[in-house]
N, C-alpha and C positions, 0 to 999 in steps of 0.2 A: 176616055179614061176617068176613071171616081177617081175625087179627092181623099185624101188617108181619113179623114173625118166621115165622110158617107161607108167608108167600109169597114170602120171601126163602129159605124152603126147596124153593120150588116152579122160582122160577128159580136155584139151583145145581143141581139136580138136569137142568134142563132143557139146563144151559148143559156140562154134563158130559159129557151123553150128544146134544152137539150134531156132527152130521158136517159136518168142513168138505170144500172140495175136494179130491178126491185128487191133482191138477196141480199141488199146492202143496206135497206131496212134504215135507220135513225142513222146513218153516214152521210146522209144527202145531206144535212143540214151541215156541218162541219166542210163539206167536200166545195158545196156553195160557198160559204164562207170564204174557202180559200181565194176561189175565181176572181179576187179583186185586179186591178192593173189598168194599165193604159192601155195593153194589147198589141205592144208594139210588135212583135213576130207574127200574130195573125193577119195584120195587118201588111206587112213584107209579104207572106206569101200570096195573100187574095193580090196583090200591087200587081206580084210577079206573074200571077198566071192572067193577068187581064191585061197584061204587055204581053205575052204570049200567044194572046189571040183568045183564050176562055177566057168565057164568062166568069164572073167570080165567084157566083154560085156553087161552083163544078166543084171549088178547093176549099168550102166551108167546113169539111168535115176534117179533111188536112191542116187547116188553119185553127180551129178548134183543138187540136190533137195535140199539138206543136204549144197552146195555151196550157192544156192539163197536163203536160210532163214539165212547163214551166214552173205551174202551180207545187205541183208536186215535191218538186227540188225544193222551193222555198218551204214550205211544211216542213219539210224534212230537219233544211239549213237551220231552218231557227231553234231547233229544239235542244236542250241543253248538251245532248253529245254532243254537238256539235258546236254553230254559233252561238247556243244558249242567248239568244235575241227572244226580249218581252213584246214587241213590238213588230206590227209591221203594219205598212202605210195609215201611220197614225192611230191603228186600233189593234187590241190585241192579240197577239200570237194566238195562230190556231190551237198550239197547244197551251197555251194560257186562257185561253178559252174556253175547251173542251175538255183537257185534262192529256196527258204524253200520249198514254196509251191510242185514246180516240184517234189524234194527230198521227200517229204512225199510220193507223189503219186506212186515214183519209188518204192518207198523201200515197198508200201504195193502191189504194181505191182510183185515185187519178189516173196511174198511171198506165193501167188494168185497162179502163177505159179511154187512155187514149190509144192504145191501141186496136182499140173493137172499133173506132172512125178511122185508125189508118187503114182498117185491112176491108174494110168498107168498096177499094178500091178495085177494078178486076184486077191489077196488075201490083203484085207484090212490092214492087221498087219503094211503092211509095212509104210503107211499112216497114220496110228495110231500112233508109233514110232516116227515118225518126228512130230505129233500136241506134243504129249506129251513135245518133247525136245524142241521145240520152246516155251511151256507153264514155263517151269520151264526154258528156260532163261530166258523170259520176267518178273517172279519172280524173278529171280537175279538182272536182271536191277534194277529192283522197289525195293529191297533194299540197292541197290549201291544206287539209288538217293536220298533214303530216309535217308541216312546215320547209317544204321543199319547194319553196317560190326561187330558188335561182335563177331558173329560168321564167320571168315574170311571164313572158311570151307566150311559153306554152301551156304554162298554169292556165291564164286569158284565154288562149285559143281551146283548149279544151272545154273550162268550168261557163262562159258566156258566150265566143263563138260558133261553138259548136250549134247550138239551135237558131241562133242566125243564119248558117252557113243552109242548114235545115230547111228552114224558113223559103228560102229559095228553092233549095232542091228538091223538096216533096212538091212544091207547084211546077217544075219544070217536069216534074212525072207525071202529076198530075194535066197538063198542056200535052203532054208526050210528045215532047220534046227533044230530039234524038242525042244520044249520048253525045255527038260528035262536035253539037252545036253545042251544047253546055258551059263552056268554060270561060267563056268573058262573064255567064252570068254566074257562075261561081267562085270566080274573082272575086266580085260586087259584091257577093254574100260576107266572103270571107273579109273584105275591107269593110264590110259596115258594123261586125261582129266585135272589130279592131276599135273602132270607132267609137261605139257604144261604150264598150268598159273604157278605153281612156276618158272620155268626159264623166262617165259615173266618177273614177277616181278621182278627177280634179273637181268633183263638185264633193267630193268626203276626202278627199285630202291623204286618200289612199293610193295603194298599189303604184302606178307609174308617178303619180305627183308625189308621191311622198318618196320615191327612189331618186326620181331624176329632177325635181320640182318642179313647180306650178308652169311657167314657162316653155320651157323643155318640152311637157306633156302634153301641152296645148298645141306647140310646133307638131307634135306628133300623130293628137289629132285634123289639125289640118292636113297632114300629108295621107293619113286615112282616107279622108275627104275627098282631095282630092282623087285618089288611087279609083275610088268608090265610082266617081262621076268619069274620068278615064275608061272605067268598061263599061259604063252606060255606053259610052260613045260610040262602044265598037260593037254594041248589040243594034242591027238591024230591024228595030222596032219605036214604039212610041213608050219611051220610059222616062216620061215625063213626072207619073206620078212616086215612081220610085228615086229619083230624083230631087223633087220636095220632100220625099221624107229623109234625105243623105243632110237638105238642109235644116231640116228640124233637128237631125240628131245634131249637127255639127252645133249648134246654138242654142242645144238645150240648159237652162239654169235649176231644172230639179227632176 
Protein backbone atom coordinates (compact mmCIF):
# COMPACT_ATOMS: atom_id res chain seq x y z
CA UNK A 1 0.00 0.00 0.00
CA UNK A 2 1.32 3.98 -0.96
CA UNK A 3 1.51 6.24 1.54
CA UNK A 4 -1.39 9.40 1.17
CA UNK A 5 1.86 11.34 0.17
CA UNK A 6 3.21 9.08 -2.82
CA UNK A 7 -0.49 9.29 -4.17
CA UNK A 8 -1.08 12.66 -3.58
CA UNK A 9 2.08 12.79 -5.92
CA UNK A 10 0.31 10.51 -8.38
CA UNK A 11 -2.76 12.84 -8.73
CA UNK A 12 -0.66 16.33 -9.14
CA UNK A 13 1.06 14.88 -11.59
CA UNK A 14 -1.96 13.35 -13.29
CA UNK A 15 -4.08 16.47 -12.76
CA UNK A 16 -0.97 18.49 -14.45
CA UNK A 17 -0.69 16.83 -17.46
CA UNK A 18 -4.58 16.59 -17.54
CA UNK A 19 -6.00 17.98 -21.29
CA UNK A 20 -9.00 19.85 -20.95
CA UNK A 21 -11.20 20.98 -24.04
CA UNK A 22 -9.69 22.95 -26.60
CA UNK A 23 -13.43 24.97 -27.13
CA UNK A 24 -12.70 26.39 -23.82
CA UNK A 25 -10.02 28.53 -25.38
CA UNK A 26 -8.39 31.37 -22.42
CA UNK A 27 -10.62 29.15 -19.58
CA UNK A 28 -7.65 26.79 -18.96
CA UNK A 29 -5.93 29.49 -17.38
CA UNK A 30 -8.61 30.44 -14.64
CA UNK A 31 -9.84 26.61 -14.47
CA UNK A 32 -6.02 25.81 -13.47
CA UNK A 33 -6.08 28.36 -11.17
CA UNK A 34 -8.71 27.02 -9.25
CA UNK A 35 -6.97 23.24 -8.94
CA UNK A 36 -5.20 24.45 -5.72
CA UNK A 37 -5.67 22.07 -2.61
CA UNK A 38 -4.23 19.33 -0.62
CA UNK A 39 -6.27 16.67 -2.67
CA UNK A 40 -7.59 15.18 0.23
CA UNK A 41 -10.57 13.12 -1.73
CA UNK A 42 -8.42 12.09 -4.51
CA UNK A 43 -6.47 10.89 -2.29
CA UNK A 44 -9.43 8.71 -0.24
CA UNK A 45 -10.29 7.27 -3.36
CA UNK A 46 -6.82 6.27 -5.07
CA UNK A 47 -6.37 4.86 -0.84
CA UNK A 48 -9.65 2.98 -1.48
CA UNK A 49 -9.24 1.18 -4.65
CA UNK A 50 -5.56 0.12 -3.74
CA UNK A 51 -7.18 -1.61 -0.55
CA UNK A 52 -9.48 -3.07 -3.05
CA UNK A 53 -6.99 -4.93 -4.88
CA UNK A 54 -6.43 -2.04 -8.04
CA UNK A 55 -3.83 -0.46 -8.80
CA UNK A 56 -4.32 3.10 -8.26
CA UNK A 57 -3.69 4.02 -11.47
CA UNK A 58 -7.04 2.38 -12.64
CA UNK A 59 -9.00 5.31 -10.40
CA UNK A 60 -6.88 8.49 -11.54
CA UNK A 61 -9.45 9.72 -13.76
CA UNK A 62 -12.25 8.97 -10.85
CA UNK A 63 -10.00 10.64 -8.41
CA UNK A 64 -9.32 13.55 -10.51
CA UNK A 65 -13.14 14.08 -11.32
CA UNK A 66 -14.14 14.04 -7.50
CA UNK A 67 -11.07 17.07 -7.44
CA UNK A 68 -12.77 19.25 -10.28
CA UNK A 69 -16.55 19.17 -8.95
CA UNK A 70 -14.55 19.96 -5.58
CA UNK A 71 -12.76 22.92 -7.44
CA UNK A 72 -15.75 23.86 -8.87
CA UNK A 73 -18.03 24.25 -5.81
CA UNK A 74 -15.40 26.45 -4.40
CA UNK A 75 -15.38 28.89 -7.62
CA UNK A 76 -18.81 29.09 -7.27
CA UNK A 77 -18.94 29.30 -3.12
CA UNK A 78 -16.73 32.37 -3.04
CA UNK A 79 -18.38 34.52 -5.38
CA UNK A 80 -20.34 37.27 -3.97
CA UNK A 81 -23.94 35.51 -4.50
CA UNK A 82 -22.90 33.72 -2.37
CA UNK A 83 -19.97 33.45 0.30
CA UNK A 84 -18.66 36.64 -1.34
CA UNK A 85 -14.98 35.37 -0.03
CA UNK A 86 -11.80 37.61 -1.55
CA UNK A 87 -9.77 35.02 -0.73
CA UNK A 88 -8.90 31.60 -1.06
CA UNK A 89 -5.88 29.44 0.17
CA UNK A 90 -4.06 32.62 0.75
CA UNK A 91 -4.39 34.14 -2.78
CA UNK A 92 -7.02 35.54 -4.63
CA UNK A 93 -10.52 34.47 -5.37
CA UNK A 94 -10.86 33.08 -8.76
CA UNK A 95 -13.29 35.63 -9.27
CA UNK A 96 -11.06 38.26 -7.92
CA UNK A 97 -8.82 37.33 -10.08
CA UNK A 98 -10.44 36.88 -13.35
CA UNK A 99 -13.30 38.96 -13.09
CA UNK A 100 -17.37 37.13 -11.85
CA UNK A 101 -18.28 36.39 -15.05
CA UNK A 102 -14.94 34.42 -16.12
CA UNK A 103 -15.26 32.55 -12.51
CA UNK A 104 -18.65 31.32 -13.33
CA UNK A 105 -17.64 29.98 -16.69
CA UNK A 106 -14.54 28.10 -15.01
CA UNK A 107 -16.09 26.57 -12.28
CA UNK A 108 -19.18 25.22 -14.64
CA UNK A 109 -16.01 24.32 -17.10
CA UNK A 110 -14.87 21.98 -14.04
CA UNK A 111 -17.55 20.43 -13.71
CA UNK A 112 -18.32 19.68 -17.56
CA UNK A 113 -15.14 17.94 -17.34
CA UNK A 114 -15.35 16.23 -14.62
CA UNK A 115 -17.63 14.39 -15.86
CA UNK A 116 -15.99 13.49 -19.33
CA UNK A 117 -13.18 11.42 -16.62
CA UNK A 118 -16.15 9.93 -14.91
CA UNK A 119 -17.87 8.47 -17.81
CA UNK A 120 -14.17 7.53 -19.06
CA UNK A 121 -15.40 4.37 -17.32
CA UNK A 122 -17.13 1.25 -19.10
CA UNK A 123 -19.49 1.03 -16.36
CA UNK A 124 -21.77 4.08 -15.66
CA UNK A 125 -22.00 3.53 -11.71
CA UNK A 126 -19.07 5.34 -11.55
CA UNK A 127 -20.60 8.48 -13.22
CA UNK A 128 -23.71 8.12 -11.42
CA UNK A 129 -21.77 8.46 -7.93
CA UNK A 130 -20.18 11.54 -8.61
CA UNK A 131 -23.94 13.34 -10.35
CA UNK A 132 -25.36 12.14 -7.16
CA UNK A 133 -22.57 13.80 -4.77
CA UNK A 134 -22.48 16.77 -6.55
CA UNK A 135 -26.45 16.84 -6.41
CA UNK A 136 -26.58 16.66 -2.66
CA UNK A 137 -23.83 19.18 -2.34
CA UNK A 138 -25.45 21.59 -4.17
CA UNK A 139 -28.51 20.75 -1.73
CA UNK A 140 -26.24 21.58 1.09
CA UNK A 141 -25.16 24.89 -0.37
CA UNK A 142 -28.93 25.91 -0.92
CA UNK A 143 -29.49 25.42 2.62
CA UNK A 144 -26.43 27.00 3.91
CA UNK A 145 -27.57 30.13 1.87
CA UNK A 146 -30.93 29.76 2.69
CA UNK A 147 -30.12 29.85 6.24
CA UNK A 148 -31.69 26.47 7.30
CA UNK A 149 -28.83 24.99 9.26
CA UNK A 150 -31.20 23.43 11.91
CA UNK A 151 -30.28 20.56 11.15
CA UNK A 152 -26.39 21.25 11.38
CA UNK A 153 -26.05 17.24 10.37
CA UNK A 154 -27.67 17.30 7.28
CA UNK A 155 -26.61 20.64 6.09
CA UNK A 156 -22.63 18.75 6.71
CA UNK A 157 -23.81 15.65 5.37
CA UNK A 158 -24.86 16.90 2.18
CA UNK A 159 -22.65 20.46 1.33
CA UNK A 160 -18.91 18.25 2.47
CA UNK A 161 -19.78 14.60 3.00
CA UNK A 162 -21.39 14.05 0.21
CA UNK A 163 -17.93 13.85 -2.05
CA UNK A 164 -16.31 12.15 0.80
CA UNK A 165 -18.89 9.63 0.87
CA UNK A 166 -18.00 9.83 -3.17
CA UNK A 167 -14.53 9.48 -2.70
CA UNK A 168 -15.04 5.92 -1.61
CA UNK A 169 -17.77 4.97 -3.81
CA UNK A 170 -16.50 5.80 -7.35
CA UNK A 171 -13.41 3.69 -6.36
CA UNK A 172 -15.26 0.88 -5.02
CA UNK A 173 -16.93 1.02 -8.77
CA UNK A 174 -14.17 1.56 -10.09
CA UNK A 175 -12.29 -1.99 -8.05
CA UNK A 176 -15.99 -3.55 -9.02
CA UNK A 177 -16.58 -4.11 -6.14
CA UNK A 178 -19.96 -5.77 -5.68
CA UNK A 179 -22.86 -3.86 -4.37
CA UNK A 180 -23.31 -6.31 -1.50
CA UNK A 181 -19.89 -5.99 -0.13
CA UNK A 182 -19.90 -2.10 -0.05
CA UNK A 183 -21.18 -1.04 3.04
CA UNK A 184 -18.61 -1.26 5.89
CA UNK A 185 -16.60 0.82 3.26
CA UNK A 186 -19.47 3.23 2.97
CA UNK A 187 -19.73 3.64 6.59
CA UNK A 188 -15.98 4.65 6.45
CA UNK A 189 -16.79 7.20 3.69
CA UNK A 190 -19.67 8.50 5.48
CA UNK A 191 -17.64 8.76 8.99
CA UNK A 192 -14.65 10.49 7.48
CA UNK A 193 -16.99 13.05 5.51
CA UNK A 194 -18.27 13.69 9.49
CA UNK A 195 -14.98 13.98 10.49
CA UNK A 196 -13.65 16.26 8.18
CA UNK A 197 -16.09 19.19 8.64
CA UNK A 198 -16.17 18.92 12.54
CA UNK A 199 -12.39 19.60 12.77
CA UNK A 200 -12.64 22.25 9.79
CA UNK A 201 -15.28 23.81 12.22
CA UNK A 202 -13.22 23.67 15.31
CA UNK A 203 -10.30 25.05 13.59
CA UNK A 204 -12.73 28.50 12.20
CA UNK A 205 -14.74 28.30 15.25
CA UNK A 206 -17.74 27.42 13.18
CA UNK A 207 -20.66 25.24 12.54
CA UNK A 208 -20.52 22.44 15.39
CA UNK A 209 -17.90 24.49 17.58
CA UNK A 210 -19.59 27.31 17.44
CA UNK A 211 -23.18 25.47 18.32
CA UNK A 212 -22.12 22.94 20.76
CA UNK A 213 -18.41 24.44 21.70
CA UNK A 214 -14.88 23.68 21.19
CA UNK A 215 -14.96 20.70 23.48
CA UNK A 216 -18.23 19.11 22.65
CA UNK A 217 -17.11 19.09 18.97
CA UNK A 218 -13.87 17.77 19.40
CA UNK A 219 -15.72 14.81 21.62
CA UNK A 220 -17.51 14.52 18.54
CA UNK A 221 -14.75 14.25 16.24
CA UNK A 222 -13.26 11.68 18.06
CA UNK A 223 -16.27 9.50 18.04
CA UNK A 224 -16.19 10.04 14.00
CA UNK A 225 -12.78 8.77 14.30
CA UNK A 226 -13.26 6.37 15.95
CA UNK A 227 -16.67 4.99 13.89
CA UNK A 228 -14.19 5.56 10.75
CA UNK A 229 -11.39 2.93 12.16
CA UNK A 230 -14.46 0.46 13.34
CA UNK A 231 -15.28 -0.21 9.62
CA UNK A 232 -11.79 -0.45 8.57
CA UNK A 233 -11.87 -3.33 10.98
CA UNK A 234 -14.58 -5.11 9.51
CA UNK A 235 -13.36 -4.51 5.85
CA UNK A 236 -11.51 -7.83 4.94
CA UNK A 237 -8.44 -6.05 3.43
CA UNK A 238 -5.18 -4.10 3.92
CA UNK A 239 -6.52 -0.53 4.83
CA UNK A 240 -3.80 0.47 6.46
CA UNK A 241 -3.19 3.49 4.32
CA UNK A 242 -6.76 4.73 4.61
CA UNK A 243 -6.31 4.37 8.20
CA UNK A 244 -3.48 7.02 8.42
CA UNK A 245 -5.35 9.13 6.66
CA UNK A 246 -8.62 8.90 9.53
CA UNK A 247 -5.35 9.91 11.52
CA UNK A 248 -4.24 12.93 9.83
CA UNK A 249 -7.74 14.07 9.63
CA UNK A 250 -8.42 13.38 13.26
CA UNK A 251 -5.18 15.81 14.25
CA UNK A 252 -5.23 18.15 11.58
CA UNK A 253 -4.34 21.98 12.91
CA UNK A 254 -5.09 23.77 9.42
Amino acid sequence: MRAPDSLRDLVEAYLEDLPLTPALGGLEGPMRYALGGKRVRPVICLATVEAAGVPAEEALPAAAAIELVHSFSLVHDDMPAIDDDAERRGRAAVHVAYGEGVALLAGDALLAEAFKLALLYPTTAVARELAEAALGMIGGQYLDIKGADEDLAELHRLKTGRLFAASVGMALWVADVPEREQAPWRAFGEELGLLFQIVDDVLDNDGYALRLGEDAARDLAAAAAERARDALESIPADTSTLREIVESLAVRTT
